[in-house]
C-alpha positions in Angstrom: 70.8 90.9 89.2 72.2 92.0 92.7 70.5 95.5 93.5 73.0 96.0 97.0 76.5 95.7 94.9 78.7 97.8 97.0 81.7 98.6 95.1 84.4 101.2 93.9 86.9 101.1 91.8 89.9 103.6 92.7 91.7 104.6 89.6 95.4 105.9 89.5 95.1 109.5 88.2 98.5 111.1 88.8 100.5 111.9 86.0 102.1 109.1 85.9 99.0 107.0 84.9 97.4 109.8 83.1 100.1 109.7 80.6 99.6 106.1 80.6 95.8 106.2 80.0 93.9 106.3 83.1 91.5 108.7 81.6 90.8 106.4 79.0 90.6 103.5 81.7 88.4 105.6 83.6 85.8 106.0 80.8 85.9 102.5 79.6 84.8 101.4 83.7 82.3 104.0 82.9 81.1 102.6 79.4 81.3 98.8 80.8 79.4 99.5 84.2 76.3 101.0 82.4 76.4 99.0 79.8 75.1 96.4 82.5 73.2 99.1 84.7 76.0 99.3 87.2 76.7 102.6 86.4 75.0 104.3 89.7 75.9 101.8 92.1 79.8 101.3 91.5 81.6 104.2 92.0 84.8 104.6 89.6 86.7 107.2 91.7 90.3 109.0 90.0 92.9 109.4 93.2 96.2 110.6 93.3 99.7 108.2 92.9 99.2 105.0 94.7 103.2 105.1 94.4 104.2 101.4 92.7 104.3 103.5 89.4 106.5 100.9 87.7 102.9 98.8 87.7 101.0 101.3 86.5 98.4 102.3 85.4 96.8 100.9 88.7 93.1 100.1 89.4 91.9 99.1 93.2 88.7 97.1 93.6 86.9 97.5 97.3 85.7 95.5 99.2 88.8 93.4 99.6 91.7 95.8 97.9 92.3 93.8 95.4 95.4 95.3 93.6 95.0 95.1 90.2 98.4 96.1 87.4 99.2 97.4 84.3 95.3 97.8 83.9 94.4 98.8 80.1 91.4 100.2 78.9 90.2 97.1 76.8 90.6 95.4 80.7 87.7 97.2 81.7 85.0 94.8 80.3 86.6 92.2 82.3 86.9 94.2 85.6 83.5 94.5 85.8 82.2 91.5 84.4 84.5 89.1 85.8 85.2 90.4 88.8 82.1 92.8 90.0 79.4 90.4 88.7 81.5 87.4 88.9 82.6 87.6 91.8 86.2 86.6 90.6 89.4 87.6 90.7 91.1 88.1 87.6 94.8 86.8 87.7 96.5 88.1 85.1 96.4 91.5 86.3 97.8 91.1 89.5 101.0 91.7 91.1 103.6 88.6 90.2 106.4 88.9 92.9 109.8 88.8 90.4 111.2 86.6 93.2 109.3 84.2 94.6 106.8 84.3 91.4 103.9 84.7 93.9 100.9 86.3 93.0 99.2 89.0 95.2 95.8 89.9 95.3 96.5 93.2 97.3 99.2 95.8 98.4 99.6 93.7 101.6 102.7 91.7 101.3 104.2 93.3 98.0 107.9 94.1 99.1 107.5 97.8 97.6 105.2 98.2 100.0 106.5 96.6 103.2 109.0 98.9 104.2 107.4 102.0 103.8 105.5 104.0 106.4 102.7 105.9 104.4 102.2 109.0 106.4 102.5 111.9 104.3 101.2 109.7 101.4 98.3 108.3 103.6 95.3 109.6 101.7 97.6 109.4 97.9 95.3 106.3 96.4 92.4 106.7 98.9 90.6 109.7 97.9 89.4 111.5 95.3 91.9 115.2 95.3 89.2 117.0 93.9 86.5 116.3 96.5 86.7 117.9 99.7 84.6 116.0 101.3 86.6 113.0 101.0 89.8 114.4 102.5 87.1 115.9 105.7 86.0 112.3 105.9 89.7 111.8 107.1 89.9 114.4 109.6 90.8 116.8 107.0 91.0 120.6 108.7 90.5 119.4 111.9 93.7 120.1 112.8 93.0 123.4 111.5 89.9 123.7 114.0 91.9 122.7 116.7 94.8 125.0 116.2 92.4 128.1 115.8 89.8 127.0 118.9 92.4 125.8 121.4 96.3 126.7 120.5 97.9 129.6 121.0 100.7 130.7 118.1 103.6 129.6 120.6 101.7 126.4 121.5 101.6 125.5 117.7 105.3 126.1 117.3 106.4 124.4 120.4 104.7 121.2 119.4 106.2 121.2 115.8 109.6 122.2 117.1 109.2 119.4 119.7 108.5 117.0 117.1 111.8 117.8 114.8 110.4 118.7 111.8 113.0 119.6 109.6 112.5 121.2 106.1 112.0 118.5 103.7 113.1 120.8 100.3 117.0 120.9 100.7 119.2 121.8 103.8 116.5 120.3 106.3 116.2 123.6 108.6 113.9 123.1 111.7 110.1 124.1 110.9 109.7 125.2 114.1 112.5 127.5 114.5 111.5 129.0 111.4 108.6 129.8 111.9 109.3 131.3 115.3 112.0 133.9 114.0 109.3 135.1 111.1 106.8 135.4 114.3 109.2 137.5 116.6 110.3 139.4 113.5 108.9 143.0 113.4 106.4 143.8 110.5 102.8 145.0 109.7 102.4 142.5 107.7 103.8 138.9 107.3 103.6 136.4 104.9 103.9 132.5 104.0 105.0 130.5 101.0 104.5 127.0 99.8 107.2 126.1 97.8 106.3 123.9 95.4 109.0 124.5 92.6 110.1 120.6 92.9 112.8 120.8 89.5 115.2 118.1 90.1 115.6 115.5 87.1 113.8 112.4 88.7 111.6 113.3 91.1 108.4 114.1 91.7 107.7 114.0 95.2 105.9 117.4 95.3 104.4 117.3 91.8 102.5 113.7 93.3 101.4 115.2 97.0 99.7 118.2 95.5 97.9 115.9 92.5 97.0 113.3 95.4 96.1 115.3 98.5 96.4 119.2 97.9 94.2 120.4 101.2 96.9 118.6 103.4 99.4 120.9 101.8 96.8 123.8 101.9 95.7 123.2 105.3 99.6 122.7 106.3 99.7 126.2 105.1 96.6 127.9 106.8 98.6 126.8 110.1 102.0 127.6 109.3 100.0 131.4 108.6 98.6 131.4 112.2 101.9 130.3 113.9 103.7 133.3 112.3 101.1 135.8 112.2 100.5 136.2 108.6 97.4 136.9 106.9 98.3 136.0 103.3 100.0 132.8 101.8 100.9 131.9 97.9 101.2 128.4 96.6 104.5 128.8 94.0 104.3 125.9 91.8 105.7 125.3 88.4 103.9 126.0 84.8 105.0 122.7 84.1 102.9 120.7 86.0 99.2 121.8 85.1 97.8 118.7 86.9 98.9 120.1 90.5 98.4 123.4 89.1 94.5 122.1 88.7 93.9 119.8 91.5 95.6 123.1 94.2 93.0 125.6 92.6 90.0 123.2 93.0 91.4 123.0 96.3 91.8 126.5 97.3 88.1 127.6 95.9 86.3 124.6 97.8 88.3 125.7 101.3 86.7 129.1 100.6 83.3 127.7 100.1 83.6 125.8 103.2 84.9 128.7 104.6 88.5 127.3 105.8 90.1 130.1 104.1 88.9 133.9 104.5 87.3 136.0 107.1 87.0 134.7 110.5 87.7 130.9 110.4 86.1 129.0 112.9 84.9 132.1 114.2 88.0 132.6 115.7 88.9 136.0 114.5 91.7 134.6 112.1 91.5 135.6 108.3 93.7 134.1 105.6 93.6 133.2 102.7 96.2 131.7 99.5 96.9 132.5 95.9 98.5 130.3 93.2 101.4 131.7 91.6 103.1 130.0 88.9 106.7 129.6 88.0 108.0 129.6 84.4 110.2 126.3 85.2 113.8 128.2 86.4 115.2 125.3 88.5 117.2 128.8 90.7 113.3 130.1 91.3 113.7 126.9 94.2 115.6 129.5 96.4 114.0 131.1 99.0 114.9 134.3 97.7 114.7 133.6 94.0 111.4 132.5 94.3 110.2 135.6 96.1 111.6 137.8 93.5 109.7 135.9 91.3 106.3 136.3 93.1 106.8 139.9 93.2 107.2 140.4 89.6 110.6 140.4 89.1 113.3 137.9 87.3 114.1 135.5 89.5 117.4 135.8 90.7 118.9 135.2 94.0 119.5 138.3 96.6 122.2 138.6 99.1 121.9 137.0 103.0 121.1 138.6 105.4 118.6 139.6 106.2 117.3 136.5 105.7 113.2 135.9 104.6 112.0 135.7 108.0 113.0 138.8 108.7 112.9 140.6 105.7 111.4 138.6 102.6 108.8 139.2 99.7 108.0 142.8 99.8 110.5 143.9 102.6 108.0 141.7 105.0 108.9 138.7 107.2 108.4 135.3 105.2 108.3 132.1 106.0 109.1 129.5 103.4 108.4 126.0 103.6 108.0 123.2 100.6 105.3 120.7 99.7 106.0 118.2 102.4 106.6 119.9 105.2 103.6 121.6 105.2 101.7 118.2 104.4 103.1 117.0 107.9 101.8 119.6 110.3 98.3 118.6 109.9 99.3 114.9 111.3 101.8 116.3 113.9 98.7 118.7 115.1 96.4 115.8 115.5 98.9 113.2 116.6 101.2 115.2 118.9 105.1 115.9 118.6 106.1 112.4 120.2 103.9 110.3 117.8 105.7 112.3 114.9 109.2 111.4 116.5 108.6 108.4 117.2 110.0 107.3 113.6 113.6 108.4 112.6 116.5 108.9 114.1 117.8 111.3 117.2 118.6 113.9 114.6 115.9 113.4 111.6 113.1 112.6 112.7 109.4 111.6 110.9 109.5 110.0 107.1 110.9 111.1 103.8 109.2 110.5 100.2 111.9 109.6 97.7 111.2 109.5 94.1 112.9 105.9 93.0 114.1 106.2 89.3 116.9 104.7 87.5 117.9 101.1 86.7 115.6 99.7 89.5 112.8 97.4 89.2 110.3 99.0 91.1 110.2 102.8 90.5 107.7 104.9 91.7 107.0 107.2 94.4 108.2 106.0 98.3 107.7 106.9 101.8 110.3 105.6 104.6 111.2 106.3 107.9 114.6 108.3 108.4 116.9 106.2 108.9 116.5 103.5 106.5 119.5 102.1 104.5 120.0 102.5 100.8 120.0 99.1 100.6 116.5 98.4 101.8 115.2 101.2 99.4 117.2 99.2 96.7 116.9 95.6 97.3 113.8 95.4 99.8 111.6 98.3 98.3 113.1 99.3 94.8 113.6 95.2 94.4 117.0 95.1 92.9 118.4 96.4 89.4 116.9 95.5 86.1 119.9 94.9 84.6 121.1 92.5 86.6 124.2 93.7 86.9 125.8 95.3 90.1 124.8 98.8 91.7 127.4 101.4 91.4 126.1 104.6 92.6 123.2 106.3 94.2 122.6 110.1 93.0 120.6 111.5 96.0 119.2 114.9 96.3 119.2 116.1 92.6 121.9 118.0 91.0 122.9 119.5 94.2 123.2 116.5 95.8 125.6 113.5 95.4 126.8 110.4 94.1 127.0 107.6 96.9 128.7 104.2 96.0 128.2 100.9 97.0 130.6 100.6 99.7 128.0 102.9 101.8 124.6 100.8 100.7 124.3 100.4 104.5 124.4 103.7 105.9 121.3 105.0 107.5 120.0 107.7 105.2 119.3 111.2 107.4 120.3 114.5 107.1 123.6 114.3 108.7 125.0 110.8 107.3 124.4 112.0 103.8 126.1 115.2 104.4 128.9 113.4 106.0 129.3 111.6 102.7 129.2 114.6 100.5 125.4 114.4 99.7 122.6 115.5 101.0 119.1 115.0 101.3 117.3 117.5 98.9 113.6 117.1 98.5 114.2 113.6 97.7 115.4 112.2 94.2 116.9 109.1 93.8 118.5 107.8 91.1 120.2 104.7 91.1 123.3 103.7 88.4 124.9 100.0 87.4 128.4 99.1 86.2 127.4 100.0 82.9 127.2 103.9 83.8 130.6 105.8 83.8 131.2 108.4 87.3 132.5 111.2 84.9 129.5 111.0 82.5 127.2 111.4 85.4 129.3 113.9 87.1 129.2 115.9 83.4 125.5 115.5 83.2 124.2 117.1 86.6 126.8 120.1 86.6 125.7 121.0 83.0 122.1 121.0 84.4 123.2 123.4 86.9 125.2 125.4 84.5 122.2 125.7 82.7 120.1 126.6 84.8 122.5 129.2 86.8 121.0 132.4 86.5 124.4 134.0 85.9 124.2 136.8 88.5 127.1 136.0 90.7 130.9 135.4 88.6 131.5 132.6 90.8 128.8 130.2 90.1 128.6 131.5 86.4 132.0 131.5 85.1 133.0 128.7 87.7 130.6 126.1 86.9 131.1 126.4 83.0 135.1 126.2 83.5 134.7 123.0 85.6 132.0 121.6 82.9 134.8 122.7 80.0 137.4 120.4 82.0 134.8 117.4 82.4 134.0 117.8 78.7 138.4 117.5 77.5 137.9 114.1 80.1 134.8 112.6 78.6 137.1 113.0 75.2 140.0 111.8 76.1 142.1 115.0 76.2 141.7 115.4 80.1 145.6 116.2 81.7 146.3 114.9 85.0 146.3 118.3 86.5 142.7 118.6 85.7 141.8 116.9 89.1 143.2 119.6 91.1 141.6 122.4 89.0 138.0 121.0 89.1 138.8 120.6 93.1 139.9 124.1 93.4 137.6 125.4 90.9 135.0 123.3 93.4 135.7 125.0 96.4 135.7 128.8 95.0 131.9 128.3 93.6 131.0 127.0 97.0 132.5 129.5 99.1 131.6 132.6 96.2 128.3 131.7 95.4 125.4 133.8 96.2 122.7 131.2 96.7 122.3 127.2 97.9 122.4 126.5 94.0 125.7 127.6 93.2 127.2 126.5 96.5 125.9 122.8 96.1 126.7 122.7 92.4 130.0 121.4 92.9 128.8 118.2 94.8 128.1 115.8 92.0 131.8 116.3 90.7 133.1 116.0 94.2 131.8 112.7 95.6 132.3 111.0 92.7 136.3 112.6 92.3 136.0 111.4 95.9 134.8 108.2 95.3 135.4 107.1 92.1 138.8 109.0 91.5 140.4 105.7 89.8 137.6 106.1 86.9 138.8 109.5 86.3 142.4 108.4 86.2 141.3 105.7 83.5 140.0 108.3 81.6 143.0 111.2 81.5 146.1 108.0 81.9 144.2 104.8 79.7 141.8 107.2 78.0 139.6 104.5 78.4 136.1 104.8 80.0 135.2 101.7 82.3 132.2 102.1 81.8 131.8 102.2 77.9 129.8 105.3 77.8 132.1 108.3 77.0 131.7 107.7 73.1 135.6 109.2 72.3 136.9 106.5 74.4 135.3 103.5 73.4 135.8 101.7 70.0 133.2 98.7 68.4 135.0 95.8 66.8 133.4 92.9 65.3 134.6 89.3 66.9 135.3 87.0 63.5 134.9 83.9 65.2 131.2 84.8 66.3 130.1 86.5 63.4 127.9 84.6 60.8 127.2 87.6 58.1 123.6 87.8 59.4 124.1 91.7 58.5 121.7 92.8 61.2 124.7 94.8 62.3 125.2 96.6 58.8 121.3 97.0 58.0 121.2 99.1 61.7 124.2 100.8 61.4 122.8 104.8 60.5 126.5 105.7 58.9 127.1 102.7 56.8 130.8 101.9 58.8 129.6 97.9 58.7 130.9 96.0 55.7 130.9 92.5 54.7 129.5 89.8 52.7 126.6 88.2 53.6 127.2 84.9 55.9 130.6 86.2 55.7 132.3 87.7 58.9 132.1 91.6 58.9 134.5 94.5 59.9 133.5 98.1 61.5 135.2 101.2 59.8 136.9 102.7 62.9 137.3 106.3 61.1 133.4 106.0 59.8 132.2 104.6 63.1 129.7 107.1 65.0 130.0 104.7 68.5 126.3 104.8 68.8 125.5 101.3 69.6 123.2 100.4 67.3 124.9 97.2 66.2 125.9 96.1 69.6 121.6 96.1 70.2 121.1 94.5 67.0 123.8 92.1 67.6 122.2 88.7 68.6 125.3 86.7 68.4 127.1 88.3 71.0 130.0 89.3 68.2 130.2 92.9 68.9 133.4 93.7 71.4 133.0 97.3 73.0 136.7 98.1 74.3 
């Protein structure tokens, strides 16, 4: 047997995969590699997201990257028999290109891949998250050592407000400029926060960079506390995701041992350190002020601006806020220098943004791309095109206070001011992406009641407003909408944004406004036809059974849940409208093609 085998096997292990078994992938490796006395000379190593999470869970075999799919536990025999003693590469779990049907041995190539600029994400697949000593194998805190042994506070700031970092959590407010009003702020003492209460439905941007690489975000942090001048920093991540939760705290007790965090690092008179504090899931504890009240005790609700945090913040003290991947970035820009940073983007957004790629999409998963990219190529080139097969109709960027985009603007260059132009905006990066087959008022209806929901109820404007605006979408989605509704939800629209205390109740509106604004005609369909174009508002759409197509199968009848099929068998069948529930299930039992949705 070969004594000098030099392999390892780099197992997905973010919580994507984990929920699909990596663990139990992991351990069968295990159980196969000593089971022929490999067990000491392969190394099976857990990383964070390699991003392609449509494929996972995903195992990488090095030497030669081989990319290997969909990996199951019972694959693990093969993996190492076929493959590690073998010397052969097993087929069937590799990467099939949907297009050209070719198959790829490793990331090189695949079309997800191609277009993205991995900087942030650099180290997500590489290394193991819990192992410090893989992320200083990577120049890990050197940017650290260089800030503290050779940069002066203003130096630091000048060189990450020279290379355009913008705040990658919402509005996309310079770093730099941020940090420099904390620092010329008067206090005693100052602080700095990681924001890492990432609640948008669909992403998980945040959630991913913290599992994958949480001393970039740490070390981010340490700096961003020596450019201001503060002395302690907390880490405010969400109950709801115990896996960053896990991998951050490893993270914050091995800096200590190595002595990046406390008294006197590098000797250079600087003491810091960070504590974890957790959020109980309150999608309004994402503002700057929320979340501060929240550290400090308190219910987490909004305060009045000014003063702002980085003059006065948590405990009356000058803060400094900044989320998961803006912090990840300052290491790089450090090490690499402002121009190398700006050297990607465009004159006014600069750098990468990751994007979490859900929806009707082939590829989902986690993305990195330069600003500046269109929709289209995160779509068609990256995302590879809908499932469905049917035609895109809208975009929903930036989470609930983002907006709908259709696809008349697929080829407009996605930065911070185009999407605002548009009536979106950035956000810390979700993406969802919507066929013919969804209906502009239904997803209009579904992010404002998230935000309605999750309103903490203090001001009367975002309170009272957003549930009066949800009200009208709700008589539309059942056909009782007037056509003076339009101008009350756009009224209605503009009082929460002006009256709102916070960003959340000020960009609750958007949603409801781009698609009013671009999809106004589906709205008119709704109050005038009271039909819904795209069959999904269930009191506007009615199942009929076509005569001429049906053969009495009965598949229809046996599926239906409120017994509204009737017919003999290998006779044509009739739906009772008044018993109907409009739920579908005969149009997916349906092979025939008899059901007509009108």
């Amino acid at each position: 047997m070969n004594t000098e085998i030099n392999v390892r096997l780099a197992v997905c292990s973010g919580s994507g995969c984990v929920s699909g078994g990596s663990d139990a992938i992991r351990s069968a490796l295990y159980t196969a590699l000593t089971k022929h006395g490999l067990a000491g000379q392969v190394e099976v190593r857990p990383t964070g997201c390699f991003g392609f999470c449509e494929r996972g869970t995903i195992v990488v075999a090095y030497p030669g990257e081989t990319f290997y799919t969909c990996v199951k536990p019972q694959d693990a025999d093969a993996i190492v028999e076929q493959h590690i003693l073998g010397g052969k590469i097993i087929e069937k779990l590799l990467f099939r290109d949907p297009q050209t049907n070719a198959v790829l041995p490793t990331w090189h190539g695949m079309t997800f891949y191609n277009k993205q600029e991995r900087r942030v994400l650099r180290r997500c697949g590489l290394i193991n998250p819990e192992n410090i000593d893989h992320y200083l194998a990577d120049d890990g805190y050197r940017a650290l050592e260089k800030v503290l042994t050779t940069m002066t506070p203003e130096a630091v700031m000048e060189e990450v407000q020279r290379a355009g970092l913008r705040g990658r959590g919402g509005a996309g407010f310079p770093a730099g400029l941020k940090w420099r009003t904390a620092r010329q702020s008067s206090g005693a003492r100052k602080f700095v926060i990681c924001n890492a209460d990432e609640g948008d439905p669909g992403a998980f941007m945040n959630r991913s960079l913290l599992e994958g690489d949480p001393h970039s975000v740490i070390e981010g942090l340490i700096i961003a506390g020596y450019a201001v001048g503060a002395a302690q920093g907390y880490m405010y991540v969400r109950a709801e995701y115990p896996l960053a939760v896990h991998r951050v705290d490893i993270g914050l007790r091995q800096a200590r041992e190595r002595g990046f965090l406390g008294k006197n690092i590098f000797e250079s008179g600087f003491d810091f350190d960070i504590e974890i504090r957790l959020g109980a899931g309150a999608f309004v504890c994402g503002e700057e002020t929320a979340l501060m009240q929240s550290i400090e005790g308190k219910r987490g609700m909004p305060m009045p601006r000014p003063p702002f945090p980085a003059e006065s913040g948590l405990w009356g003290c000058p803060t400094t806020i900044n989320n998961v991947e803006t912090l990840a970035n300052v290491p790089a820009i450090v090490l690499n220098g402002a121009d190398w940073f700006a050297g990607l983007g465009t004159a006014g957004s600069k750098g990468t943004k990751t994007f979490a790629l859900t929806g009707k999409i082939n590829n989902t998963g986690l993305v990195e791309v330069p600003m500046g990219i269109t929709l289209r190529e995160i779509i068609y080139d990256i995302g590879g095109g809908l499932h469905s097969g049917k035609a895109f109709k809208l975009a929903q960027i930036g989470g609930p206070s983002g907006g709908c985009i259709p696809a008349k603007y697929l080829d407009q260059p996605i930065d911070y001011e185009s999407l605002r132009a548009l009536g979106a905006m950035m956000g810390s990066g979700g993406l969802v992406v919507m066929d013919t087959d969804n209906c502009a008022v239904d997803v209009a209806h579904y992010f404002l009641s998230f935000v309605q929901q999750e309103s903490c109820g203090k001001c009367p404007p975002c309170r009272i407003g957003t549930r009066q605006m949800l009200l009208i979408l709700e008589r539309i989605r059942n056909g009782q909408g007037e056509p003076e509704d339009l101008d009350r939800l756009e009224t209605l629209a503009g009082i929460i944004q002006r009256g709102s205390l916070c960003g959340l109740g000020q960009t609750a509106p958007n949603p409801v406004l781009t698609t009013l604004r671009y999809f106004r005609d589906e709205y008119k369909a709704h109050i005038f036809d009271k039909k819904c174009p795209g069959r999904v508002c269930k009191s506007l759409i009615t199942y009929s059974i076509l005569p001429e197509k049906c053969n009495g199968c009965t598949l229809c009848a046996r599926s239906c849940p409120s017994d509204a099929i009737q017919g003999e068998l290998k006779q044509p069948h009739i739906i009772l409208v008044d018993k109907c529930l409009r739920c579908g299930a005969c149009f997916e039992a349906c092979n025939r093609e008899a059901i007509l949705i009108c």
